[in-house]
N, C-alpha and C positions, 0 to 999 in steps of 0.2 A: 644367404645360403650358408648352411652350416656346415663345422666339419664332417660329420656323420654323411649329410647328403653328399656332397663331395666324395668320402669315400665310396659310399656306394656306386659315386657315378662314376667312377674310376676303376669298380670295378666290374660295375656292367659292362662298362669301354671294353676292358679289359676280356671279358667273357667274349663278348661279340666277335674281335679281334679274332680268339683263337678258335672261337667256331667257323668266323670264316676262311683261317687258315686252314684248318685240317678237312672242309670241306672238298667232296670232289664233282661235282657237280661244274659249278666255273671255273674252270682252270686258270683264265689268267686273273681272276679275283684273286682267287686262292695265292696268284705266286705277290700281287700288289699287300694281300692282309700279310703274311709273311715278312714282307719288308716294315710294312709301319707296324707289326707288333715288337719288330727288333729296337725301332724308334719309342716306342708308346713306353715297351718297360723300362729303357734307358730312362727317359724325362721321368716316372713314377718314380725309379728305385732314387734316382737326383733328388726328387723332390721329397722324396725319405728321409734320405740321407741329410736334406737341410732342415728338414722338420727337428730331426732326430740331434745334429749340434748344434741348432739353438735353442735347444730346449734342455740339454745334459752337459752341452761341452761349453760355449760360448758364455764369457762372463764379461762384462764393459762397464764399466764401474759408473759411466755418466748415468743421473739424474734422470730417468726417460719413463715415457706413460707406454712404451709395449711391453707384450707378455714377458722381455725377458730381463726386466727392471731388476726384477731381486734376484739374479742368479748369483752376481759379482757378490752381493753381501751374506747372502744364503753361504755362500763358501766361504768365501775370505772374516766375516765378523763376529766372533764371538764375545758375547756378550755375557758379564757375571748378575752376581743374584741381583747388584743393585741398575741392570739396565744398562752398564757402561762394556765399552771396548776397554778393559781392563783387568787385570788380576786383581784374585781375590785377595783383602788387603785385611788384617787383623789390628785389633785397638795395640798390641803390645808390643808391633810392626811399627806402628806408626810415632807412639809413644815415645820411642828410643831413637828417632828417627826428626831432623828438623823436615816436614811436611809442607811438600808443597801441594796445592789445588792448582792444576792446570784445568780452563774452563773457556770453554768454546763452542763453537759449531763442528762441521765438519772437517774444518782443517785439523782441529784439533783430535776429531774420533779417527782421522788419518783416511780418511775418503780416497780412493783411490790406488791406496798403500796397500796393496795384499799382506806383508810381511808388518805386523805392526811396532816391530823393536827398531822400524825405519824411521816411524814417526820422529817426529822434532821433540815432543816429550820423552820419549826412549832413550833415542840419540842422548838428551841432554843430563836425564839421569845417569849416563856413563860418563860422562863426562864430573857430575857432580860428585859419585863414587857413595859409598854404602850408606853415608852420615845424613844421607838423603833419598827420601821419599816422594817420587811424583805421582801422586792420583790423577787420575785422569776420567775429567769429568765430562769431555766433548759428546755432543751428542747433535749429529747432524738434521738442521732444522731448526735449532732453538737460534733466538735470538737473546739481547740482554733480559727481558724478564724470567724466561726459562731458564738460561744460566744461574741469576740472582739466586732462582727458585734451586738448583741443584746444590748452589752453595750452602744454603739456610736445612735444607733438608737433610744434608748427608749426615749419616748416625753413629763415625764412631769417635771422631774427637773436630777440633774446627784448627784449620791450617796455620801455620806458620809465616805461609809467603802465600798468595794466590797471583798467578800467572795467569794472567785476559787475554784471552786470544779476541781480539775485534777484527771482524769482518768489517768492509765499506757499504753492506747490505742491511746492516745490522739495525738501522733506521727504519725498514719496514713494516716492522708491527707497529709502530709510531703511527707512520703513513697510513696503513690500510686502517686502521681501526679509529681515525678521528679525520675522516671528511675527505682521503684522499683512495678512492678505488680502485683496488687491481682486477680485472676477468679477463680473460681469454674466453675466444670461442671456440668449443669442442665441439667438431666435424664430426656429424654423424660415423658412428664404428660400425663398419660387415660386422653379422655374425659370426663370419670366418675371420676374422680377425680379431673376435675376442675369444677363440680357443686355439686354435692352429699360431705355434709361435713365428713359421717362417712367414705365415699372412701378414700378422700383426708387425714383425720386423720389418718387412718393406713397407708396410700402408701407414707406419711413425715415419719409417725415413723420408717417406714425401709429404706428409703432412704436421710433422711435429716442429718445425720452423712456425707455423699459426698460432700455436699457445706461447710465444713469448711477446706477443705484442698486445697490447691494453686496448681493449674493445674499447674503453671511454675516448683515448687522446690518440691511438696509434703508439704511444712510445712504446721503446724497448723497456726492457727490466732496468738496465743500467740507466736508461734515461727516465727512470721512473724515480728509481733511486737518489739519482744527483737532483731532481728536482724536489725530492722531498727532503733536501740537506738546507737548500735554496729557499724553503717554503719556513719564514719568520716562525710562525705559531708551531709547526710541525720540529722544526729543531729545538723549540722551547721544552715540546714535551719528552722529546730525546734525550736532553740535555738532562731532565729529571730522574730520568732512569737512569742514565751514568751516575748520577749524584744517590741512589740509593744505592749502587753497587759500591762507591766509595765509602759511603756511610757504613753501609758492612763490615768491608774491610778497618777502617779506625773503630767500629766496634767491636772486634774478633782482637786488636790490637795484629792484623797481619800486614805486612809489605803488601804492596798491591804495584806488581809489574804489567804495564801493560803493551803486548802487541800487535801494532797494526799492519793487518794484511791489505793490499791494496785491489783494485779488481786486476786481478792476475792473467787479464788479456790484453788488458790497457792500462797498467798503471801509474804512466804518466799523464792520462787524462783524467784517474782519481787522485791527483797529487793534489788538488784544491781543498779535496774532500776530508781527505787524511791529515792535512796540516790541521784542518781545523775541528779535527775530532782531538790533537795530537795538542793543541795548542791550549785548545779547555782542560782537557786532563793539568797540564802545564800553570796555568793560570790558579788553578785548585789548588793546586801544591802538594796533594794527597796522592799521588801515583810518580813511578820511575815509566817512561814511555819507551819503547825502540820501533820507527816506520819503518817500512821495508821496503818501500815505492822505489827508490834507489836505487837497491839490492838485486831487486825483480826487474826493472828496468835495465840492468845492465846485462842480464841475460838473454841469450836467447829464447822464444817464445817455448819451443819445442824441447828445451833444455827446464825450464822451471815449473810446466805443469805437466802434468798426468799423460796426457794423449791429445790430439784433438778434437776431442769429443767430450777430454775430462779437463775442466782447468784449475784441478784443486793443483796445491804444488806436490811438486815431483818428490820423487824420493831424496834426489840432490840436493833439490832448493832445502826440504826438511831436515838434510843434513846441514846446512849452513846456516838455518834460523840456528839450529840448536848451538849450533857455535856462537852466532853470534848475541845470543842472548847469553850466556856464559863466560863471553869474554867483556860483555858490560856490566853483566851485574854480579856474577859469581867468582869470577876470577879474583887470584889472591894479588894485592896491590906490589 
């Protein structure tokens, strides 16, 4: 059923209703259509009304497959000429400036941050004060070869320090692309629920739990995740793409700071994962590391990420990465 038929039927409803109210012929028709036309247009004008803010007002910054996915970044993301949540940045800006590359995912594009000078990159440029420059390269969705790729491509000079943001997810393109598969099964979608955004907001909220679990094995994402940290051959080829991001940076000749985010729902149950992404960088001797499993663990759940629905980190937690990346590596001795 589409929207279109829908309204029509609603407002056939609607006609019928008030013919049989203003009818005089059945009187006690006439006084029952009168009562449930006071009911009928209530329920419509409601179901207006929800149409109408989740489709203009309602913005929820979580990752979701209904109609009202892109509302939170449609408002909150602005984006410059090269594709980044950033200002626009000049070679003569930069120049006079020790440049940092901050490069990541979406923690790093500040996913969930409406205000982007909340970010931990922001934060932390105030903290660094004028003699420093932070670009900011995150871009939510990319993993290490996408980053690698934003490093290598950016056009107006190559950085001084570049700052990693690693996710404990970040293993995934590894995994999916060499013998390990992720799908979900997508539940047939009403017609009404790929136009009408208040359809489509309740027919995700009861069915969008099914796309995180692997048609192949039943695991979760996160159990999909740690097993492919687990999986011998599969961390081999992980391990190669950190090794071409390091190689980078000692061919740029920049510092290469790297931060590990943990999975920020449970990140004591990624504390395994993180050591030993934490401990190869370490062994290289080619990067400065800071984990955060810790940090995030010592928090409250509701205190360090977004909402319930969002589990990038909070504005707060963003403000204490920045500190604390600052007081390990920037801070004057």
């Amino acid at each position: 059923m589409t929207l279109t038929l829908v309204v029509i039927l609603i407002v056939a409803g609607g006609a019928l209703l008030v013919g049989l109210a203003m009818q005089s012929r059945w009187h006690p028709l006439r006084g029952y259509a009168r009562n449930l036309l006071i009911t009928y247009v209530s329920v419509v004008l409601l179901l207006v009304a929800g149409e109408f803010y989740l489709r203009y007002v309602y913005a929820d910054s979580k990752m979701e497959f209904a109609l009202t996915r892109d509302n939170w970044s449609n408002r909150y993301i602005q984006r410059n000429s090269l594709g980044f949540r950033d200002r626009e940045w000049t070679m003569a800006e930069l120049e006079s400036r020790t440049t940092i590359f901050a490069v990541g995912d979406s923690f790093t594009e500040g996913w969930g941050i409406n205000n982007p000078t909340h970010r931990y990159t922001d934060v932390l440029a105030g903290l660094l004060g004028e003699d420093y420059a932070i670009v900011n390269l995150g871009h939510s969705g990319d993993s290490l070869i996408h980053e690698l790729a934003n490093l290598e491509n950016y056009p107006y000079q190559q950085p001084d320090v570049i700052l990693w943001q690693y996710f404990i997810n970040d293993i995934d393109v590894a995994a999916k692309s060499n013998g390990m598969p992720w799908d979900y099964e997508i539940p047939p979608i009403p017609a009404i629920a790929q136009e009408s955004f208040l359809a489509s907001f309740f027919y995700w909220r009861v069915n969008e739990a099914k796309l995180f679990v692997n048609v192949h094995d039943g695991r979760s994402e996160w159990e999909f995740n740690y097993a492919a940290y687990d999986t011998p051959y599969i961390w081999d080829i992980h391990t190669q793409e950190i090794d071409r991001m390091m190689t980078y940076a000692e061919g740029v000749g920049a510092r290469l700071i790297v931060v590990i985010y943990p999975n920020m729902l449970d990140p004591v149950g990624s504390v395994k994962y993180v050591d030993r992404v934490a401990q190869y960088f370490q062994e290289k001797g080619q990067a400065e590391v800071l984990k955060l499993y810790d940090e995030a663990a010592a928090w409250q759940l509701g205190d360090r990420i977004v909402s319930t629905r969002d589990s990038h980190a909070s504005v707060a937690f963003n403000k204490r990465v920045a500190e604390m990346i600052y007081a390990k590596f920037f801070a004057p001795e």
